[in-house]
N, C-alpha and C positions, 0 to 999 in steps of 0.2 A: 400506539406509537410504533413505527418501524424502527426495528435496529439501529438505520441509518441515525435517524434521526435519534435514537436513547447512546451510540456510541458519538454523536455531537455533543449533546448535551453533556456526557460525562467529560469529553474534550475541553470544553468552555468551564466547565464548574471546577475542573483539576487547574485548567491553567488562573483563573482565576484566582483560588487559593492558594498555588503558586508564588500567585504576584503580593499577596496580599501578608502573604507570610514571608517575605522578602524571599522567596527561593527555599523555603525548608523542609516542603513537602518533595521538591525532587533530591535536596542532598540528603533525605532520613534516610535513603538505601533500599527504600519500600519498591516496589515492583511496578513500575506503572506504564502503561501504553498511550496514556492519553494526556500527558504534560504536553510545553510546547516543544517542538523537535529542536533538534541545536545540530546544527549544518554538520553535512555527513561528512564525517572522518574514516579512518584507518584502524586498526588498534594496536599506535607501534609501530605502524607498518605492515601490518597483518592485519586479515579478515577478520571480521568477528566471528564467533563461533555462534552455531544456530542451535533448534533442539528441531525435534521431528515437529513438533505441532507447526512450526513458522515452515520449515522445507515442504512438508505437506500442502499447508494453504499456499503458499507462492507458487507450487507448483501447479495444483488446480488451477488457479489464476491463470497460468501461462497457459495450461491448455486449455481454457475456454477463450484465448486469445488466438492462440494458433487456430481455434477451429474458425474462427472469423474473420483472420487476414484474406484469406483469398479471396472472400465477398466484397471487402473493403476494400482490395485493390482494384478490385474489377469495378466497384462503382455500383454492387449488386446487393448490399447490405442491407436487411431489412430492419426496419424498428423493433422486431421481436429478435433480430441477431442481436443486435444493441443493446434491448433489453434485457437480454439475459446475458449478454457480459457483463451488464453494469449488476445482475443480481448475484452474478457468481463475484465477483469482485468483492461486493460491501458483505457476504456471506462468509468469504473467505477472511476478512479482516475481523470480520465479528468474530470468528473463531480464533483465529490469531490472539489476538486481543484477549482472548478469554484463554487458552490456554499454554499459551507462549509465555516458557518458565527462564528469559534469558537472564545472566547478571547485568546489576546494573547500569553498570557503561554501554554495553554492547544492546540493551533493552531503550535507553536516552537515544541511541543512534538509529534504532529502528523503526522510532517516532519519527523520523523523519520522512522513510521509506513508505510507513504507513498516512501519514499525513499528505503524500506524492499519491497514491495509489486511492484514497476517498476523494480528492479532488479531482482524478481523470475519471472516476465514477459520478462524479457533480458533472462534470462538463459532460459526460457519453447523455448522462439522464435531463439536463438544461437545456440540450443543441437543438434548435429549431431546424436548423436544414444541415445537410449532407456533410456540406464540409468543414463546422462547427464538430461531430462524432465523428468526425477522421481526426480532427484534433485533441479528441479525446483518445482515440484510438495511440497517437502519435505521444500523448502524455504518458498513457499506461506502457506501453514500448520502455520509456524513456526511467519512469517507475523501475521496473522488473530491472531493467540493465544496471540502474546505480543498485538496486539489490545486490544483483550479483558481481558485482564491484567492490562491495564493500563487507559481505557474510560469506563465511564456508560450507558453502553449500554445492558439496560431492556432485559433480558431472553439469554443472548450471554452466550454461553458456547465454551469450547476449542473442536475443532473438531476433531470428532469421525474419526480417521483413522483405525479403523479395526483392527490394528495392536499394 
């Protein structure tokens, strides 16, 4: 079983229990990345604060993005450019996921973030033709910016598409 598919499955069995325990399993205060996400907020008014493991993978993300927009704009993107953004991406969340120690609030809101960031890795790894993975391309964009919209994460700016 790939990642992808064992950090689904943990997604679906969490929310599931979830639902099942009327909500108990995300107010216990337990640590979890794989509930369902609940639309991104503020905290206060304020970013949420990150740890290094999550700044670490978001950033790897971004730069395995930056290395691929030029190809992408130009219309020269190969399926192995694609495919390895789409591997750095569910790589990077599986780490996340696995060592991202945030509090709880600020952890329920990042589900969201991550939940944005495996679905523009579905859509990069799904697309049948060109401009199906520009829309993926334009999801994961869209990803990383409400990241840093919404965590404090030192020197993160929205990413430069060119465009």
């Amino acid at each position: 079983m790939t990642t992808r598919t064992l950090t689904h499955l943990a997604c679906v069995l969490s929310a599931l229990a979830a639902f099942t325990m009327g909500g108990a399993v995300a107010a216990s205060g337990e640590h979890h990345h794989d509930a369902s996400p609940p639309a991104l907020t503020l905290n206060a008014g304020s970013k949420w604060q990150t740890d290094a493991p999550l700044r670490e993978g978001m950033q790897h993300i971004r730069a395995r993005l930056e290395l691929t927009l030029p190809a992408v704009h130009a219309g020269q993107a190969s399926a192995a450019q694609y495919g390895a953004l789409v591997e750095a991406v569910e790589q990077e969340v599986a780490g996340i996921v696995a060592h991202c120690k945030l509090p709880p609030d600020a952890d329920a809101v990042l589900h969201g973030v991550i939940a944005e960031l495996s679905q523009a890795a579905d859509a990069l790894r799904a697309a049948p033709a060109e401009t199906d993975q520009r829309a993926g391309v334009i999801r994961l964009v869209t990803a990383l910016d409400a990241y840093g919209r919404h965590f404090d994460h030192p020197g993160w700016a929205p990413v430069a598409t060119g465009h």
